[in-house]
Backbone as a printed PyTorch tensor [residue, N CA C, xyz], in Angstrom:
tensor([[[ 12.8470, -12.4140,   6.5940],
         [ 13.4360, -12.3490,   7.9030],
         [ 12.4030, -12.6830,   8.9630]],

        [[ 11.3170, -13.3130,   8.8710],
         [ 10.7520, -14.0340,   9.3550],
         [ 10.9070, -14.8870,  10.5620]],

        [[ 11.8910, -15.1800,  10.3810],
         [ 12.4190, -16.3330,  11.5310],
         [ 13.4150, -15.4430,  13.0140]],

        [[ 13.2680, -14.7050,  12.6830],
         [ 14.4860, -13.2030,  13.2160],
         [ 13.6830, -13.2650,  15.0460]],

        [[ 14.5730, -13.2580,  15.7740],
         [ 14.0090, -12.7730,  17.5400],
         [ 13.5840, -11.6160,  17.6740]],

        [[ 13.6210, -10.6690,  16.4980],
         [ 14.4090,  -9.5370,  16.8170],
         [ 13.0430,  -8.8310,  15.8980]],

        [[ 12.0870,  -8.4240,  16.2700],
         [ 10.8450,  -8.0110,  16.0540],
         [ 11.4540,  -6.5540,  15.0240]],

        [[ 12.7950,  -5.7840,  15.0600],
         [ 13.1400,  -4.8790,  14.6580],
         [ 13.2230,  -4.9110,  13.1030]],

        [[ 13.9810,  -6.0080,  12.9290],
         [ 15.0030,  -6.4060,  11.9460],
         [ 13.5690,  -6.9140,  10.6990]],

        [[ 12.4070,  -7.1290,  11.3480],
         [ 11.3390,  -7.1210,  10.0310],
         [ 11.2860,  -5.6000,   9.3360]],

        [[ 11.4740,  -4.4640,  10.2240],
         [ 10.5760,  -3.4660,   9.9700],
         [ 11.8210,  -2.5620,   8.7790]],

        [[ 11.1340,  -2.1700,   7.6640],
         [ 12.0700,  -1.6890,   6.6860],
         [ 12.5970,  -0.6470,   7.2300]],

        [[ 14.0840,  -0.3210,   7.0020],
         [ 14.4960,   1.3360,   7.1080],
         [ 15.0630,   1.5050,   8.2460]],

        [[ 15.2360,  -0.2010,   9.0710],
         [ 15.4930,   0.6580,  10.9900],
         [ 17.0970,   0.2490,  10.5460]],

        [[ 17.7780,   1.7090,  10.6110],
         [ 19.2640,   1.6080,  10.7870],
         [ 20.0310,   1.2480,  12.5780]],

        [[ 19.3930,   1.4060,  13.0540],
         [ 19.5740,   1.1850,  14.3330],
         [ 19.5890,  -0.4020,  14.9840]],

        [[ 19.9960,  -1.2600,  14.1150],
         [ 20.7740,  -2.6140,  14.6240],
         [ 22.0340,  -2.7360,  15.0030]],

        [[ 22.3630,  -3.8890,  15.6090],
         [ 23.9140,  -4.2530,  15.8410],
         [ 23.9710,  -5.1960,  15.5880]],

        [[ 24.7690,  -6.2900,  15.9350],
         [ 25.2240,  -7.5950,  15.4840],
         [ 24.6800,  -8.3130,  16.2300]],

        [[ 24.5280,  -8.4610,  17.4120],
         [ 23.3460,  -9.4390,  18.0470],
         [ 21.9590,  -9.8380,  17.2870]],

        [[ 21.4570,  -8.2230,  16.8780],
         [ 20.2780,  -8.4940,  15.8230],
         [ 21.0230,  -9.1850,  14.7010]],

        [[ 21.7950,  -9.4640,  13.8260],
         [ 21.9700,  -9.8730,  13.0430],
         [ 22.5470, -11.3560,  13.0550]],

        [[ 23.1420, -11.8230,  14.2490],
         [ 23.1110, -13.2580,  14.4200],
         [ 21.9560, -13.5690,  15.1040]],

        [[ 20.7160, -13.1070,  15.3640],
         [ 19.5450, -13.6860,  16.0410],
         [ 18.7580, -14.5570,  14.6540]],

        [[ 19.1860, -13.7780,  13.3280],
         [ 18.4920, -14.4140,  11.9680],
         [ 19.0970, -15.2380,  11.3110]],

        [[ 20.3730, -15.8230,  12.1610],
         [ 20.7360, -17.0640,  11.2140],
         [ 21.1650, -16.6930,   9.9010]],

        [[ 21.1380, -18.3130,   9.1750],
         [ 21.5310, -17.9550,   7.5460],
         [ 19.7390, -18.1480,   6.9070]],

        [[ 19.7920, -17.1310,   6.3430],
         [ 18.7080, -17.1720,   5.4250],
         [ 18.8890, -17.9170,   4.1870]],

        [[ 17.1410, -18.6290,   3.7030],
         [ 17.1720, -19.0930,   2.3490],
         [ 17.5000, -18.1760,   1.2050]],

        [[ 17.7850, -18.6490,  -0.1520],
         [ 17.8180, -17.9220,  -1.4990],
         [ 16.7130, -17.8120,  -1.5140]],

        [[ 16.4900, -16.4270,  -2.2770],
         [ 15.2630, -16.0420,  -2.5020],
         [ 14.9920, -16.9690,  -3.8110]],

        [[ 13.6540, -16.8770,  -4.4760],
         [ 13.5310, -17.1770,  -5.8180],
         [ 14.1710, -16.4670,  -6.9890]],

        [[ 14.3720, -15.2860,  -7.2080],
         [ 14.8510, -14.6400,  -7.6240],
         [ 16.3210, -15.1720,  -8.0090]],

        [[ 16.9950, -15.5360,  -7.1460],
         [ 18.4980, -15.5990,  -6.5340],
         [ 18.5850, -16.6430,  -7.6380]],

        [[ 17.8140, -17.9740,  -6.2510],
         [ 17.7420, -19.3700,  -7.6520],
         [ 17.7750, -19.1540,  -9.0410]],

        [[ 17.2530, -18.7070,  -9.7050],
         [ 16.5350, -18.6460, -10.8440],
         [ 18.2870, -17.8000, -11.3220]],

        [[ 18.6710, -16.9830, -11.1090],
         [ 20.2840, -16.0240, -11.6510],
         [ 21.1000, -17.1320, -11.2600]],

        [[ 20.9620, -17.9380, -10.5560],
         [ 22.1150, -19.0490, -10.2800],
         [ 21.9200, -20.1810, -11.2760]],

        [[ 20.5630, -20.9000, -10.8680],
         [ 20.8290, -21.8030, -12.3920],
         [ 20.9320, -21.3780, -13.5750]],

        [[ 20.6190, -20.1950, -13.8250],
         [ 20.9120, -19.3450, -15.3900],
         [ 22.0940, -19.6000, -15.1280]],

        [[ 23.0640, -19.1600, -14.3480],
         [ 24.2290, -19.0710, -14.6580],
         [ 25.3100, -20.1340, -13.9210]],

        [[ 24.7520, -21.5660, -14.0130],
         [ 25.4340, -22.4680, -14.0330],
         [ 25.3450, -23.0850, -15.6190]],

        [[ 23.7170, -23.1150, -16.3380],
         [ 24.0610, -23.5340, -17.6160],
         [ 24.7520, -22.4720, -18.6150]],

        [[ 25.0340, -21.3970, -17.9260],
         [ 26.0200, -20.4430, -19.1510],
         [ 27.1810, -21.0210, -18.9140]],

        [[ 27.7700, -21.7210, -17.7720],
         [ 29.0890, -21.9600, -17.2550],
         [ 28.9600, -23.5580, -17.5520]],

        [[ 28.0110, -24.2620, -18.3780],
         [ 28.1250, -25.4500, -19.1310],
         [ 28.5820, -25.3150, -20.4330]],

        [[ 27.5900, -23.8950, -21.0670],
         [ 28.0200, -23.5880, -22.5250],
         [ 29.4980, -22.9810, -22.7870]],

        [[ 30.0820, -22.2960, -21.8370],
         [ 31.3360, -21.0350, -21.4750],
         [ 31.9940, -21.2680, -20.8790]],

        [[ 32.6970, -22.4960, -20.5840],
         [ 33.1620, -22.4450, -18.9610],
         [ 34.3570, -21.0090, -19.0170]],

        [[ 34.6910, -20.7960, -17.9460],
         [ 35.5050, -19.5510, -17.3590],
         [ 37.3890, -19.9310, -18.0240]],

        [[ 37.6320, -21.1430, -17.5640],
         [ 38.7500, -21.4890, -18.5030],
         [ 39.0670, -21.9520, -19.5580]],

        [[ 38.4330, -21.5540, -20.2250],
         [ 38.2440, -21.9640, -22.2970],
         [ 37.8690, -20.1940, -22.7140]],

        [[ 39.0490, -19.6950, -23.0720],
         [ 39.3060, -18.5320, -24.1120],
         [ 38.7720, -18.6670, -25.5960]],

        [[ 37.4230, -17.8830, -25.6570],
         [ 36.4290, -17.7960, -26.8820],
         [ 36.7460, -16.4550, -27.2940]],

        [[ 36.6440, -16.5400, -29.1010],
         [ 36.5360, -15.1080, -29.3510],
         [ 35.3340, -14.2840, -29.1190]],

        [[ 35.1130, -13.5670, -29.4570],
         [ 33.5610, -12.3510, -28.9290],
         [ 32.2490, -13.2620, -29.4700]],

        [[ 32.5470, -13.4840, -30.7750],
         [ 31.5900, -13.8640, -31.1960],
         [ 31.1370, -15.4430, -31.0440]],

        [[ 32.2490, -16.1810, -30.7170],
         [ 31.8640, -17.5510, -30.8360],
         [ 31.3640, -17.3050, -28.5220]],

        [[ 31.9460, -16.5060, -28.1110],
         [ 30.8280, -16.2790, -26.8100],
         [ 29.8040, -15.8880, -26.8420]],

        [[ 29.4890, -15.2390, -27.6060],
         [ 28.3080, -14.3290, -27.7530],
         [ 27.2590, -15.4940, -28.4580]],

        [[ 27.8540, -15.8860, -29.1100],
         [ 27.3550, -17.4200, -29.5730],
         [ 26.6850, -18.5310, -28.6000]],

        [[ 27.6510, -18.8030, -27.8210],
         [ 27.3790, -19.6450, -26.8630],
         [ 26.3300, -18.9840, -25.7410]],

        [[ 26.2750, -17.8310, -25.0850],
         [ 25.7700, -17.5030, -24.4030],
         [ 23.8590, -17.5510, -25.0560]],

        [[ 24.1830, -17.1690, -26.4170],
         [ 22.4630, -17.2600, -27.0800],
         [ 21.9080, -18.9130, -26.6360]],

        [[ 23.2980, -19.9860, -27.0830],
         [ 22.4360, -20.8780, -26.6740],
         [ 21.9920, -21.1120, -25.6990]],

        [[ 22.9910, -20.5470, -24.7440],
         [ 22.8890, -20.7170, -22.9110],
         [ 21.5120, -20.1580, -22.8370]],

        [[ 20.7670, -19.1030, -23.4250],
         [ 19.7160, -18.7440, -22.9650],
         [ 18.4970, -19.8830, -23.5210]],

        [[ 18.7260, -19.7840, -25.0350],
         [ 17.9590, -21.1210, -25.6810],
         [ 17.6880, -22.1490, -24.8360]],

        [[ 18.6530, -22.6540, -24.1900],
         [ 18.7090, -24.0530, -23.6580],
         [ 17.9120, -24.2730, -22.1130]],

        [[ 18.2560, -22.7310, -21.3910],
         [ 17.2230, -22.1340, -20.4010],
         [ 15.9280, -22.4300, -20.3590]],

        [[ 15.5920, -20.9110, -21.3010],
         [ 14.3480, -20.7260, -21.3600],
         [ 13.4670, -22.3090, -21.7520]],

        [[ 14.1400, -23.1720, -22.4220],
         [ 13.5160, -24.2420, -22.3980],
         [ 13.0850, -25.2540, -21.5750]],

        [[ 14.0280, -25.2690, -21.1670],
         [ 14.0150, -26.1450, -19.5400],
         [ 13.7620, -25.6320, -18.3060]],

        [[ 13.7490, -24.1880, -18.0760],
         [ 13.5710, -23.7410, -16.8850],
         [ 12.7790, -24.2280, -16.1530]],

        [[ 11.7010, -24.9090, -16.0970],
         [ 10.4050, -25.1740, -15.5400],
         [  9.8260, -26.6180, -15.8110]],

        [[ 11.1780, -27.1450, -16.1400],
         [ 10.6500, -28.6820, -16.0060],
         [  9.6610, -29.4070, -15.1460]],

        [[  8.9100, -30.3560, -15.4220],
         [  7.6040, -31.0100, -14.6370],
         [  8.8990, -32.1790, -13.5330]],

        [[  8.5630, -32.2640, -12.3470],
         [  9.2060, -33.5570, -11.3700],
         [  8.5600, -34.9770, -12.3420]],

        [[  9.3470, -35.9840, -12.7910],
         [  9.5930, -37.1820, -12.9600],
         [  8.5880, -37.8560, -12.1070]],

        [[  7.8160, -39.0410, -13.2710],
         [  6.9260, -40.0000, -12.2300],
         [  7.6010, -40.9940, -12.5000]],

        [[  7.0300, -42.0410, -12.0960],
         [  6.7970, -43.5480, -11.8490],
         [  5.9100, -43.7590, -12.7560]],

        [[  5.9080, -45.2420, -13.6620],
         [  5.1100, -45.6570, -14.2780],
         [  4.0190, -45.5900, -13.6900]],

        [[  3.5990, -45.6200, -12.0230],
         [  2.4860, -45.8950, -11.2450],
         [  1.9760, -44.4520, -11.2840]],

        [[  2.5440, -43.3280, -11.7840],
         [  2.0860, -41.6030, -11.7600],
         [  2.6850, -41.4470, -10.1700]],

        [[  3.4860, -42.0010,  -9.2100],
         [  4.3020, -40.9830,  -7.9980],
         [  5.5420, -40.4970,  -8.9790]],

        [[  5.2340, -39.1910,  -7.8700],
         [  6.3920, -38.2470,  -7.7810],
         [  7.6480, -39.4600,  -7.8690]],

        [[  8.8340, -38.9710,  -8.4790],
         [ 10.1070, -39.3650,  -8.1110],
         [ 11.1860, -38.8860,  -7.1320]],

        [[ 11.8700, -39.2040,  -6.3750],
         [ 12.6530, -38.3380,  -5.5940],
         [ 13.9430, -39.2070,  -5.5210]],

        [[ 15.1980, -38.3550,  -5.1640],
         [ 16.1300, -38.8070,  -5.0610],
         [ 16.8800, -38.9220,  -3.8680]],

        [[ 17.3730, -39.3950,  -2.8130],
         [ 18.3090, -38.8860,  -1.5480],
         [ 19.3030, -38.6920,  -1.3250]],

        [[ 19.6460, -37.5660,  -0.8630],
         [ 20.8110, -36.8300,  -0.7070],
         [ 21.2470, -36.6600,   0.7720]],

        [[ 22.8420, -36.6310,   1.0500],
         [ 23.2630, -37.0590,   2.2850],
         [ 24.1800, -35.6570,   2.0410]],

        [[ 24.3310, -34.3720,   2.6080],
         [ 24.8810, -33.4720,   2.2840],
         [ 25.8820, -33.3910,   3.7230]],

        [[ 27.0700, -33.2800,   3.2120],
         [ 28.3410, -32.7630,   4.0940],
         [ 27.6120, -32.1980,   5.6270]],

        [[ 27.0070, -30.7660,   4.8240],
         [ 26.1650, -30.0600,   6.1230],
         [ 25.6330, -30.7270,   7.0250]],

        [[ 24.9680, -31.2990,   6.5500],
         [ 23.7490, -31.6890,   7.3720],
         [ 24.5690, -32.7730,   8.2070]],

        [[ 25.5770, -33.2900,   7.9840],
         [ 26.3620, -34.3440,   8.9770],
         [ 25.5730, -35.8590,   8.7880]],

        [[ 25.3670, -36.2680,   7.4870],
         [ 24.6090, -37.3550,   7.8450],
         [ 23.4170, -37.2780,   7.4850]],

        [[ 22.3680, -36.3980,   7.2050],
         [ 20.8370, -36.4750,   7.3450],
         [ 20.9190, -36.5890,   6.0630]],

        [[ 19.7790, -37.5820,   6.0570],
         [ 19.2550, -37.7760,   4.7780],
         [ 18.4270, -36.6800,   4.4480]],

        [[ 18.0550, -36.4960,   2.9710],
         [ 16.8970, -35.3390,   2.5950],
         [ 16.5920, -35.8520,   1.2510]],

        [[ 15.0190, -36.0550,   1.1400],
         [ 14.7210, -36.2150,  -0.3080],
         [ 14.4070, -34.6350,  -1.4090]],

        [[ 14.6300, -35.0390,  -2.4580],
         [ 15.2070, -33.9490,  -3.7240],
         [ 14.2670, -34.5040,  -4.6370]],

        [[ 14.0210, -33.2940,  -5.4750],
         [ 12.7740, -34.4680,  -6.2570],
         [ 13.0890, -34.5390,  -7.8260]],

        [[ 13.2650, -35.5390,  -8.7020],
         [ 13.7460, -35.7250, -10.4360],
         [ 12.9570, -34.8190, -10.6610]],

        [[ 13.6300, -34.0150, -11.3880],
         [ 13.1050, -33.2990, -12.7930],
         [ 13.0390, -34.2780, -14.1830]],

        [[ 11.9640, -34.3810, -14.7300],
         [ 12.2460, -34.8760, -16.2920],
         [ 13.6540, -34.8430, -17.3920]],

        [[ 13.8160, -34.8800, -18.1570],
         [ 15.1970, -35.3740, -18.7660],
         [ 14.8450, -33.8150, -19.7240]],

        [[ 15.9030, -33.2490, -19.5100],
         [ 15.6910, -31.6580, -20.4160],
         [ 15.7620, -32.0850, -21.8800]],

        [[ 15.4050, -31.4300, -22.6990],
         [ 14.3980, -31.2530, -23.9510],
         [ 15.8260, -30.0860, -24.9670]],

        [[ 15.5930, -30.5190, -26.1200],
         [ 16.8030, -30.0450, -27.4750],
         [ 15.8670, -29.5520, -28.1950]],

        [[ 14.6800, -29.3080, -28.1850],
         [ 14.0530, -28.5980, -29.7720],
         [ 14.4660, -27.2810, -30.0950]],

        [[ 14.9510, -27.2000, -29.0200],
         [ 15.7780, -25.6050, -30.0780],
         [ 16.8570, -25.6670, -31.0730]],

        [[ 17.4480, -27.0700, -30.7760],
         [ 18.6410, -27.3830, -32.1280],
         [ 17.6420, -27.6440, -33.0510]],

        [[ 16.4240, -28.2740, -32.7990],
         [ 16.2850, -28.4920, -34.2650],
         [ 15.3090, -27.5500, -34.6570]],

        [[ 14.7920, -26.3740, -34.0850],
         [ 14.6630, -25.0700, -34.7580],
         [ 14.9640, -24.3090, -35.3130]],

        [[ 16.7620, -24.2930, -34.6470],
         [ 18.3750, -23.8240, -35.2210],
         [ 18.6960, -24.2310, -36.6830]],

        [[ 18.4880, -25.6290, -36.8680],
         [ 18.7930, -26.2260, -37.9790],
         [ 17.8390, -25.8390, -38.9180]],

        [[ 16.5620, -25.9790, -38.7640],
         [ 15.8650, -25.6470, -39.6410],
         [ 15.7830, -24.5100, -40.1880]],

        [[ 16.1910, -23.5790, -39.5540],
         [ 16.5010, -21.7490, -39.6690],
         [ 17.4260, -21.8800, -40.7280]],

        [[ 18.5280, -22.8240, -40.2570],
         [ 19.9330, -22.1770, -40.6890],
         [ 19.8800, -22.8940, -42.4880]],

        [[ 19.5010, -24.8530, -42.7080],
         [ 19.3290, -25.1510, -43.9060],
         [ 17.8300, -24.3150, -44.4280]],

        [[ 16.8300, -23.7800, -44.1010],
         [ 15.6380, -23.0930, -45.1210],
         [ 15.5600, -21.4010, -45.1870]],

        [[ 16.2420, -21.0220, -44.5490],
         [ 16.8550, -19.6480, -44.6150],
         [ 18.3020, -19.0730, -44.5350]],

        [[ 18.9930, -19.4040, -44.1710],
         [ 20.0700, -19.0800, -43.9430],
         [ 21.3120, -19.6340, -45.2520]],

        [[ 21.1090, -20.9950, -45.4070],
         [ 21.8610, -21.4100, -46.7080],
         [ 20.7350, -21.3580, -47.8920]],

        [[ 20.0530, -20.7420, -47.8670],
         [ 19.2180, -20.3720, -49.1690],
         [ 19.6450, -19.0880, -49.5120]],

        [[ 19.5950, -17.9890, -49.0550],
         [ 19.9740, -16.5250, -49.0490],
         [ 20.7320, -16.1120, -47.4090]],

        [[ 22.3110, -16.2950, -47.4900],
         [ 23.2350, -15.7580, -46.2050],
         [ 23.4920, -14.3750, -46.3960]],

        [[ 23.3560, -13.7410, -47.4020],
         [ 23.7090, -12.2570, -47.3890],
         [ 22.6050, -11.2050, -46.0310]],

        [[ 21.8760, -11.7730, -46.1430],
         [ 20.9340, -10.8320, -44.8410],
         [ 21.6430, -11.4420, -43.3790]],

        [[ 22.0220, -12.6860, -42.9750],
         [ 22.1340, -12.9770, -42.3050],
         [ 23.6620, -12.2290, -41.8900]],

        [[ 24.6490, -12.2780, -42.8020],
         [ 26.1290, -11.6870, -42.9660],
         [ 25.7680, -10.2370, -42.4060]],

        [[ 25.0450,  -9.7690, -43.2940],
         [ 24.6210,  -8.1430, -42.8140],
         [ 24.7060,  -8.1320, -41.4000]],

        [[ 23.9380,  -8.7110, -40.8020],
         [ 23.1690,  -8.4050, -39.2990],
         [ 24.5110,  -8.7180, -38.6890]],

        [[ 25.4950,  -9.9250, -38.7440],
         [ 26.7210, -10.7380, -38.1720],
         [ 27.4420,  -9.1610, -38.5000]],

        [[ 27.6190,  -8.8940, -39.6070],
         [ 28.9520,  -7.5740, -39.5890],
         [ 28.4110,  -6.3160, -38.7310]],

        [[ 27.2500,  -6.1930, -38.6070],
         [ 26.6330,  -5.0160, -37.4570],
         [ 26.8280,  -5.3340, -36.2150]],

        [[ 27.3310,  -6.2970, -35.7210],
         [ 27.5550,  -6.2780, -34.2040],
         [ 28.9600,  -5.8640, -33.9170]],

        [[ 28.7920,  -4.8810, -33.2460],
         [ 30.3940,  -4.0850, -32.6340],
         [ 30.9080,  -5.0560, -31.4330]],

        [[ 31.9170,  -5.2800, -32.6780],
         [ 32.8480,  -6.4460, -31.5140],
         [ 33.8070,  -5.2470, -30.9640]],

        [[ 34.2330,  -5.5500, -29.3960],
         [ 35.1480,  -5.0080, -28.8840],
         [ 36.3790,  -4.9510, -29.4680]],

        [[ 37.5060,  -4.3250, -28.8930],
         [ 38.7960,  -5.0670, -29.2170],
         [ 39.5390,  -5.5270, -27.7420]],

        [[ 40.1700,  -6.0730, -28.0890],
         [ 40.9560,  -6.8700, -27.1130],
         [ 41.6160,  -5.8700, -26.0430]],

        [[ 41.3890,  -6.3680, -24.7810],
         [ 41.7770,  -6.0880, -23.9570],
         [ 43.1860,  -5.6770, -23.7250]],

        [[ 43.7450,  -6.6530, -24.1750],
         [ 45.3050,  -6.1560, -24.5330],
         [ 46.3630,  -5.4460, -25.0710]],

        [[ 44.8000,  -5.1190, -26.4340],
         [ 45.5410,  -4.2950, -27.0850],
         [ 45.4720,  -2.4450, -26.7550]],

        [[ 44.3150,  -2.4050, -25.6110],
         [ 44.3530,  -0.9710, -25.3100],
         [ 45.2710,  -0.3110, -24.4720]],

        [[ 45.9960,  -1.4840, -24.1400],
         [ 46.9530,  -0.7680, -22.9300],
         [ 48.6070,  -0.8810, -23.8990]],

        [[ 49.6240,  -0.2020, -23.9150],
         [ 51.0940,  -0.0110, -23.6850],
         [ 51.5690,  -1.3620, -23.4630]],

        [[ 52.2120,  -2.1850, -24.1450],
         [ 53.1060,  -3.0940, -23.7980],
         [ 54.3520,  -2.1870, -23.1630]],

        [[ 54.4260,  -2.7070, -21.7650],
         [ 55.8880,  -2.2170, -20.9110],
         [ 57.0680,  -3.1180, -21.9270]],

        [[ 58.3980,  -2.1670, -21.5240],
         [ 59.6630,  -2.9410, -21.8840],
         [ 59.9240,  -3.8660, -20.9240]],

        [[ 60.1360,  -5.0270, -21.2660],
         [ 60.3160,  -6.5400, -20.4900],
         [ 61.8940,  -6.0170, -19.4490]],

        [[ 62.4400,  -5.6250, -19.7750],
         [ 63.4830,  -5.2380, -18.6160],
         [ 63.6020,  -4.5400, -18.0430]],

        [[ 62.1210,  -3.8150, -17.8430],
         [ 61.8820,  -2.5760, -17.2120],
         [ 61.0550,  -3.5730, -15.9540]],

        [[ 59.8500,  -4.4430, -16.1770],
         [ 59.3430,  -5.6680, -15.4970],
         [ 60.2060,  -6.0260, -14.6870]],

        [[ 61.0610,  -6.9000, -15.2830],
         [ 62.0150,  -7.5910, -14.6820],
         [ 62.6930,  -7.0590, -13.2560]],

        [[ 63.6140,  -6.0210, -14.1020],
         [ 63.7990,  -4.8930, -12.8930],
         [ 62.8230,  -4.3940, -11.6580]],

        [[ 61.7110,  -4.3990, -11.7210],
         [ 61.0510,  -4.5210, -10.6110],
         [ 60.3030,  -4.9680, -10.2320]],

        [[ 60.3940,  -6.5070, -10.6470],
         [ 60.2470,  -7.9580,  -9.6820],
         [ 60.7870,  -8.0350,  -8.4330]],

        [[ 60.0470,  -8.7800,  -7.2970],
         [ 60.6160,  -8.2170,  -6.3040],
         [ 59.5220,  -9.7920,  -5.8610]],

        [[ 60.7260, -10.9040,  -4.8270],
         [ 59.8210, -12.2870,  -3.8540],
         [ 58.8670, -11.7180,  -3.0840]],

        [[ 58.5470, -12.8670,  -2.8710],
         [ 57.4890, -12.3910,  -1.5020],
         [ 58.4080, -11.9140,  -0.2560]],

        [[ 59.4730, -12.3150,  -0.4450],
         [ 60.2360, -11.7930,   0.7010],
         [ 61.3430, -10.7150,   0.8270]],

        [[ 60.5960,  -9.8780,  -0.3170],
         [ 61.2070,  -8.5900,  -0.6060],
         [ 62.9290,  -8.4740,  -1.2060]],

        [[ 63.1380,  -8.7710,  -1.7970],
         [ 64.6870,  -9.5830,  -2.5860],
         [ 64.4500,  -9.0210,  -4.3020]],

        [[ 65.3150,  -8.1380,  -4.5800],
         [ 64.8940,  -8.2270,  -5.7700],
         [ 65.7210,  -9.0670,  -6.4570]],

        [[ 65.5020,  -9.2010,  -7.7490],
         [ 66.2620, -10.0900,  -8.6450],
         [ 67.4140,  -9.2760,  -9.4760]]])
């Protein structure tokens, strides 16, 4: 809060603002922190998307790779030029009305975790699967959401359906 008019609004603990102090600071940047939970969780929403219904385990699945695929790439090096410059790209964002802004290439993300995967799975895993089965039947899968609640009688529903404009059926 740095950028703030409002000499108050640095100091931790002062409950004693109003809203003037709080439009004097504008919109603040993402912290690092922030970044870092957001791109995590745009490549979980590459591996998972939100409208594709997975069972527990084939999510639970996907989400390991989502981290795999992370932790690998998180920290990619910026892209050169055969000449060794930086690469950058330009971007013309809605916001900004027009302004250009350079963005800078990241390198092309990196798979050696599939072929760590593979190698796990043909030199251990299809050599002796009984240890591996073990550990797979120890994870407490939930049960379905659906099934913990009471299915209502459908003409009990029906009966009190009711439009948006208050009308029942």
């Amino acid at each position: 809060m740095d950028g703030c008019r409002n000499a108050g609004l640095s100091q931790a603990g002062d409950n004693s603002l109003n809203q003037e102090d709080f439009e004097s600071c504008g919109q603040t940047q993402p912290t690092p922190p922030d970044f870092i939970f957001e791109s995590f969780h745009a490549v979980i929403l590459r591996f998972a998307p939100k409208n594709v219904v997975f069972p527990f385990l084939g999510m639970l699945c996907r989400l390991y790779l989502a981290a795999l695929h992370y932790n690998e790439n998180a920290e990619r090096a910026q892209a050169t030029t055969s000449t060794g410059n930086p690469l950058y790209k330009l971007q013309f964002p809605k916001a900004r009305k027009g302004e250009c802004r350079a963005k800078p290439v990241k390198t092309d993300p990196t798979f050696r975790y599939v072929a760590n995967l593979m190698d796990l799975i043909f030199d251990q895993v299809f050599v002796d699967p009984a240890p591996f089965t073990q550990a797979l039947l120890k994870i407490p899968i939930p049960e379905d959401l659906c099934s913990q609640y009471e299915r209502p009688d459908r003409e009990e529903v029906i009966s009190g359906y009711a439009t948006r404009f208050n009308l029942t059926v």
